[in-house]
C-alpha positions as CSV (number, residue, x, y, z in Angstrom):
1,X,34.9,212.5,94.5
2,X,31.3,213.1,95.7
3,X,29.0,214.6,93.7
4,X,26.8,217.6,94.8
5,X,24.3,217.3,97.2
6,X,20.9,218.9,97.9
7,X,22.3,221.6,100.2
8,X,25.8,222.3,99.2
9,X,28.6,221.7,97.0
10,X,31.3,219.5,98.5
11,X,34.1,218.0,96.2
12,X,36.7,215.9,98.2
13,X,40.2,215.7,96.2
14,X,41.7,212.5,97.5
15,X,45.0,213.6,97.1
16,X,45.2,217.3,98.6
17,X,42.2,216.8,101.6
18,X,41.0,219.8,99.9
19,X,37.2,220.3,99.7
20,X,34.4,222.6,97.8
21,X,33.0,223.9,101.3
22,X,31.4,227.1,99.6
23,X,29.8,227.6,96.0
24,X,31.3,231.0,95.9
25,X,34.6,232.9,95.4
26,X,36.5,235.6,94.4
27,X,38.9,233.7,91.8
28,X,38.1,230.6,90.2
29,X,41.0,229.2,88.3
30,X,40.9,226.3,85.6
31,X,44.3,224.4,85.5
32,X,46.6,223.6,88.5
33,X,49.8,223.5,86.6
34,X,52.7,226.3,87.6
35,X,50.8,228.8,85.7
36,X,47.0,228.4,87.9
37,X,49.1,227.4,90.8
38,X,51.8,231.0,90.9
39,X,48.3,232.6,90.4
40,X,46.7,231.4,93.1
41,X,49.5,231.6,95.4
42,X,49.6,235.7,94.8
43,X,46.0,235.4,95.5
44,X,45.4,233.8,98.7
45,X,48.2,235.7,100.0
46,X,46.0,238.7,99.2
47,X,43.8,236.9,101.6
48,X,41.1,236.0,98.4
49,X,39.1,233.0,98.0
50,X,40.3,230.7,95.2
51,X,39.2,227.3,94.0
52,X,41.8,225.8,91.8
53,X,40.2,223.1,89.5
54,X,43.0,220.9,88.3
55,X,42.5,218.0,86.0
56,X,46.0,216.4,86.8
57,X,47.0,216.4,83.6
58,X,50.2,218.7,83.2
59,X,51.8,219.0,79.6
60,X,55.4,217.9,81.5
61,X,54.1,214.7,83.5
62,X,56.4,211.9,81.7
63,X,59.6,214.2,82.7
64,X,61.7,212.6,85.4
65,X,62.7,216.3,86.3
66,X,62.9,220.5,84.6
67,X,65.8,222.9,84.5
68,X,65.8,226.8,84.4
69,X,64.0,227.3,87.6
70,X,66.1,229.0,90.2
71,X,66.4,226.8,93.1
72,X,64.8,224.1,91.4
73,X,66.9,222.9,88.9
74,X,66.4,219.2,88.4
75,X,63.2,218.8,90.3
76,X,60.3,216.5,89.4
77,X,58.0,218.6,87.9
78,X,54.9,216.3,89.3
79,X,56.9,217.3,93.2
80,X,56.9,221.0,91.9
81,X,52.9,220.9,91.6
82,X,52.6,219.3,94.7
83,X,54.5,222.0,96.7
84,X,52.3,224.0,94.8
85,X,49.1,222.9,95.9
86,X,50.7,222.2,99.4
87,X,51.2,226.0,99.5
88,X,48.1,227.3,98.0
89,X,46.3,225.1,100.6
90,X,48.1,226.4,103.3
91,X,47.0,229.7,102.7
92,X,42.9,228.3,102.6
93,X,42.9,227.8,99.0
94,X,41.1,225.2,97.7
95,X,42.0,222.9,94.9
96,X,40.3,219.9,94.0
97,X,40.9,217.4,91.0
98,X,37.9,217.8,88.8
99,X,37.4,219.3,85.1
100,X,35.3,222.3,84.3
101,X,33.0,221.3,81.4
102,X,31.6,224.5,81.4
103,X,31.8,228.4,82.4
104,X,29.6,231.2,81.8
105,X,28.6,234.8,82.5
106,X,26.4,236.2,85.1
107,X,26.0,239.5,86.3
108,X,28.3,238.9,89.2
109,X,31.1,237.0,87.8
110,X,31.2,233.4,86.3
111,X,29.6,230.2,86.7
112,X,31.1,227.1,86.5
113,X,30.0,223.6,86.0
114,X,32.5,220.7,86.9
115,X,32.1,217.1,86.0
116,X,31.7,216.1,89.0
117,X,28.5,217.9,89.1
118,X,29.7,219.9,91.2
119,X,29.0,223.9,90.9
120,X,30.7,227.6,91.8
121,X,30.8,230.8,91.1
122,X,33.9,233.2,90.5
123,X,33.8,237.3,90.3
124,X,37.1,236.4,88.1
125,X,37.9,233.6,85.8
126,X,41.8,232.6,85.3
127,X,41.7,229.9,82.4
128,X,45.6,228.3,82.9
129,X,45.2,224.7,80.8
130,X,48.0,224.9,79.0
131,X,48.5,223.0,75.7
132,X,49.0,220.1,74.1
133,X,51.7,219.1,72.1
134,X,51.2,217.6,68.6
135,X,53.8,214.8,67.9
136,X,54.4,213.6,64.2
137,X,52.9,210.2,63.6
138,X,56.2,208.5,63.5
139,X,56.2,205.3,65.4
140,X,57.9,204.9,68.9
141,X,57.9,208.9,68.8
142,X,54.9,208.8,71.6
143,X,56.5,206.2,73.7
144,X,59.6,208.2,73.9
145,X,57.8,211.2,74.3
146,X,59.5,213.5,77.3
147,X,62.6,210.6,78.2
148,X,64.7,210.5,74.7
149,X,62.0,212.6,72.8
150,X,62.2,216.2,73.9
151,X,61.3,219.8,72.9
152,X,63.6,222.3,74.3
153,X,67.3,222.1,74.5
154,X,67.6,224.5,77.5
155,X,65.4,222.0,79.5
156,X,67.2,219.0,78.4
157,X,70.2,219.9,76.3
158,X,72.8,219.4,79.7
159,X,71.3,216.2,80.1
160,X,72.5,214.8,76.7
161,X,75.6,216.5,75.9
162,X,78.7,215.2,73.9
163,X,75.9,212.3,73.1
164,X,74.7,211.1,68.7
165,X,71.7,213.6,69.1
166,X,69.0,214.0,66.0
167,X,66.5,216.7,65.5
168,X,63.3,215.6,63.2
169,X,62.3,218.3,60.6
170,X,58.9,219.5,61.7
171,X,58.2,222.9,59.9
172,X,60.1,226.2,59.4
173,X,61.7,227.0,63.1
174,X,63.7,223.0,62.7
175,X,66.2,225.0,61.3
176,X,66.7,227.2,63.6
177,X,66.3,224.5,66.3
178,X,68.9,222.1,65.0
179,X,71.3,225.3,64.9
180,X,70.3,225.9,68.5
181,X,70.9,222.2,69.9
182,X,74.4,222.0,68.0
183,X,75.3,223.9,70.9
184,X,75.2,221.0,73.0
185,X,76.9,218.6,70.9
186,X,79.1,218.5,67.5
187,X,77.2,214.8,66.5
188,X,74.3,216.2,65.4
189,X,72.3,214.3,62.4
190,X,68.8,217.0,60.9
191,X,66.9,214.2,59.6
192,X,64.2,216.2,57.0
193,X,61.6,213.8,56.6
194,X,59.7,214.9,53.2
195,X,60.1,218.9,54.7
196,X,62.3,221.0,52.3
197,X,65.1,223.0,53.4
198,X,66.1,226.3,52.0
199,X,70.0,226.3,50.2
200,X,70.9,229.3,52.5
201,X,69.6,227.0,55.7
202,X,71.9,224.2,54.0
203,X,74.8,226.0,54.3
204,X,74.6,227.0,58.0
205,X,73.9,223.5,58.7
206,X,76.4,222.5,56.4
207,X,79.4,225.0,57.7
208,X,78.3,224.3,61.7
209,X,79.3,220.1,60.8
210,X,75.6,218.9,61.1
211,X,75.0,215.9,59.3
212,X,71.7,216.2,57.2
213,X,69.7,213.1,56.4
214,X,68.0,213.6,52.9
215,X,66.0,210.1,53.4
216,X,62.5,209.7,55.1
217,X,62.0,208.3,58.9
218,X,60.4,204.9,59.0
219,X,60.5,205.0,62.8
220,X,62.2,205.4,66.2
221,X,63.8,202.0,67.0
222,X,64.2,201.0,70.8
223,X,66.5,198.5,72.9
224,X,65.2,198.0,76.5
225,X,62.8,201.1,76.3
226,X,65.3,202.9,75.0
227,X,65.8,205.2,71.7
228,X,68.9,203.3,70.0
229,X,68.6,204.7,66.5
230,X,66.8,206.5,63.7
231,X,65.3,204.3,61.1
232,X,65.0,204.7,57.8
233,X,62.7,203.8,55.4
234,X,65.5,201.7,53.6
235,X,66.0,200.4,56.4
236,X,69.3,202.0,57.4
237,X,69.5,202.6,61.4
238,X,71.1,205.8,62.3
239,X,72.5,205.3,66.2
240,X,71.3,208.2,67.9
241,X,70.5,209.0,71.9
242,X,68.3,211.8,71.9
243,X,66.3,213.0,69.3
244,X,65.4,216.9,69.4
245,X,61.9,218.3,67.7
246,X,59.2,220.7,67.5
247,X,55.8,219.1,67.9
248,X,52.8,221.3,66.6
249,X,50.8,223.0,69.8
250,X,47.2,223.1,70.3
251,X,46.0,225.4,72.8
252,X,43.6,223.6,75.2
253,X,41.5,227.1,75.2
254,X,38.5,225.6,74.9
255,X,36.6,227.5,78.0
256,X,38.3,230.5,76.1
257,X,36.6,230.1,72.9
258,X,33.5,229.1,74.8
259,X,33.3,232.7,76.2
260,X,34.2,233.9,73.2
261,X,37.7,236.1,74.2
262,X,39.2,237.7,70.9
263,X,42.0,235.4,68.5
264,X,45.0,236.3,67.2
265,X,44.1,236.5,63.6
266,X,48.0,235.4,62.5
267,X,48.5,232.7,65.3
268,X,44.7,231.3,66.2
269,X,45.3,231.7,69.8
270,X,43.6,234.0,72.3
271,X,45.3,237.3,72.5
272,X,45.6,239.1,75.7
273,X,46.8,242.3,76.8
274,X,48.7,243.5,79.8
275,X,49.4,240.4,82.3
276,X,46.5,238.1,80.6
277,X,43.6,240.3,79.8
278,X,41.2,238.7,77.4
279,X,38.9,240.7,75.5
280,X,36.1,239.4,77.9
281,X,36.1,241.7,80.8
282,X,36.9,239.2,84.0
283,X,38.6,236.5,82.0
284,X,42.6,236.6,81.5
285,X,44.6,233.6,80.4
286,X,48.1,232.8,81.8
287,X,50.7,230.3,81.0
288,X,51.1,227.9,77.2
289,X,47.0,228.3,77.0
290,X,48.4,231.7,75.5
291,X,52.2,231.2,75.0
292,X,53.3,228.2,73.5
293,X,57.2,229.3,74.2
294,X,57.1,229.5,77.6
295,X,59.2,227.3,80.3
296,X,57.8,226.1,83.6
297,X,59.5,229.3,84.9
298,X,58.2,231.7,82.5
299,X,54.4,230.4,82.9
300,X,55.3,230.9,86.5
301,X,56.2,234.3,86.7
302,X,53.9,235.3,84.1
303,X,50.9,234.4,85.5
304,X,51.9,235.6,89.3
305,X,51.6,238.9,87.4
306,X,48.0,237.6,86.5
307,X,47.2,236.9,89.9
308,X,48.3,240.2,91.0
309,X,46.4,242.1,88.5
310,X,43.3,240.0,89.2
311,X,43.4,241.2,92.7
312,X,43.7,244.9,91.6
313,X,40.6,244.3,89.4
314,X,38.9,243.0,92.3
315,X,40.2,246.0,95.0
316,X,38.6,248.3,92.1
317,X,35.6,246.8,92.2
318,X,35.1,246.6,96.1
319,X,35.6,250.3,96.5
320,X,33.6,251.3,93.7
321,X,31.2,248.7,95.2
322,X,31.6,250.7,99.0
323,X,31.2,254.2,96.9
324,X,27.8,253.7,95.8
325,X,27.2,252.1,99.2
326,X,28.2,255.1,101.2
327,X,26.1,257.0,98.2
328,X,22.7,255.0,98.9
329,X,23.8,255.4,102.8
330,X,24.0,259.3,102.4
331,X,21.4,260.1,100.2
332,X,18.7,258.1,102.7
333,X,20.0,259.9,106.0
C-alpha cells in the first residue's frame, strides 16, 4: 500500500483494486465487516461517496462457515465479506485495507488519519469495528477458538448435535447458556470452574439431565488438532466434542471514546439512539462495536438501517445547505 504523496491521497488495496482517488467524501466508514459493509451498500446505492477502511480483521475469521442468514446458511463468512466488498465496489465505493489511527472534528465533517499515512475527510462517520472476544486463560481454549470452541448455539448448535458437548462457567448468563445448548443435545457436562452456581440454577440443570462438574479445568486436551476432552486438574479427562462458552467482550470503540460519544453508565459501552446515533452529532455506531448479542445477520440489518439514516442526515443537510444558497442568491438580486 502506497503511502500519500505530495499531490493526492492514493491507497491501493491489493486485494479489492480499490483505490483512495479523492481525499473527500460523504461517508467514511471504519470496519468492513457485515455491519460497515450493509452500510455502505445502502449508501452507494443512494449514489454517496463512501470509503470503507477495513483492517481485515473480522471477529468470525477462524469459522469455516455461519448460520442464520437467509440464503446464506453455511457460507464462509471470509466469502460473505468478499461479496461484500465486491458489491460495494461495484457501486464506486471504495474500500481499502488500512487502519484509522485517528478521527476528528472539523467544521465540515471528520478527518481521518490512516496508517498508511494516508488522509480523508467524511461529512459522516460510521465507526463498525466490532469487538473482541475475551477467552478464559485456559490452555488449548485459543487454539480451538471458533472450530470446537464456540459462542452461540444457534450458529453452531446443528453442527454438533446428539455429540458429548461441555459449556465452561464463565459468569452469570452460563446458566442460562448451558440451559439453552441442552437443546441440541441430552450429553451435556456444565463444568464450573471456581464460578458458584445458585441452588435454584442447580436444580434446573439438575431436573434437564445436565451433568455438572464441581472440579476446576486444567485444560482443553487435543488429538490431531482436535478437542478430545476436558481436563481436570486431577487429572481426570472428560471426553467431550464441543465445548460451549461465553467469552467476556471488549468493544473495539476506541475512535468512539476518542470523539468522546456518551457510555452506557450500566454496560460501559457507547449508547446510541435511533439506528446508531451517538451523542456526537455525525458519528453513529452499528454492529458488536455497540451490541455485543448480535449475529452476522442482525449487525447486517442493523446497520443498513444506519446507512439509511445517514443518507437522510445528509439529504437534510443539502437542502438546508441549497436554502440559504437560494437565500444569499435572492437577497443579492
Amino acid at each position: 500500500m502506497s503511502t500519500q504523496t505530495s499531490d493526492d491521497q492514493h491507497t491501493e488495496d491489493s486485494d479489492t483494486g480499490a483505490e483512495i482517488t479523492r481525499p473527500e467524501y460523504d461517508a467514511v466508514i471504519v470496519g468492513g465487516g457485515a455491519a460497515g459493509l450493509s452500510a455502505a451498500l445502502m449508501l452507494v446505492r443512494a449514489r454517496r461517496r463512501v470509503l470503507v477502511v477495513d483492517s481485515r480483521a473480522p471477529r468470525n475469521a477462524k469459522a469455516d462457515h455461519m448460520h442464520g442468514f437467509l440464503s446464506r446458511d453455511g457460507m464462509s463468512p471470509l466469502e460473505l465479506l468478499a461479496c461484500g466488498r465486491d458489491e460495494v465496489l461495484s457501486y464506486g465505493g471504495v474500500v481499502v485495507t488500512d487502519y484509522v489511527e485517528k478521527a476528528e472534528r472539523t467544521e465540515d465533517g471528520f478527518h481521518v488519519s490512516l496508517a498508511s499515512g494516508c488522509e480523508a475527510t467524511g461529512r459522516q462517520l460510521l465507526v463498525a469495528t466490532g469487538l473482541t472476544d475475551v477467552l478464559p486463560q485456559i490452555p488449548g481454549m485459543r487454539e480451538l477458538w471458533a472450530t470446537d470452541v464456540h459462542v452461540c448455539p444457534y450458529c453452531h448448535g446443528w453442527e454438533v448435535q446428539d455429540q458429548a458437548l461441555a459449556t465452561v462457567a464463565t459468569g452469570p448468563f452460563s446458566t442460562h447458556h448451558t440451559l439453552l445448548l441442552r437443546q441440541w443435545t441430552d450429553d451435556l457436562v456444565y463444568f464450573l470452574n471456581g464460578q458458584p452456581l445458585a441452588d435454584e440454577d442447580r436444580a434446573k440443570l439438575t431436573a434437564r439431565g445436565v451433568r455438572i462438574e464441581e472440579r476446576p479445568v486444567r485444560q482443553l486436551a487435543t488429538e490431531d488438532g482436535r478437542l478430545s476432552a476436558v481436563e481436570l486438574a486431577d487429572g481426570t479427562r472428560v471426553r467431550r466434542e464441543a465445548v460451549f462458552l461465553v467469552p467476556r467482550f471488549e468493544s473495539n470503540g476506541t475512535l468512539l471514546d476518542a470523539l468522546g460519544c456518551e457510555k452506557d453508565p450500566d454496560t460501559g459501552w457507547t449508547k446510541t439512539g435511533v439506528a446508531g446515533r451517538t451523542s456526537v452529532p455525525g458519528v453513529w455506531a452499528a454492529g458488536n462495536v455497540v451490541d455485543p448479542s448480535a449475529g452476522v445477520i442482525a449487525a447486517a440489518g442493523a446497520a443498513s438501517v444506519t446507512g439509511a439514516q445517514i443518507n437522510a442526515a445528509l439529504v437534510e443537510a443539502d437542502v438546508q445547505a441549497a436554502v440559504q444558497a437560494a437565500v444569499v442568491t435572492a437577497a443579492r438580486s
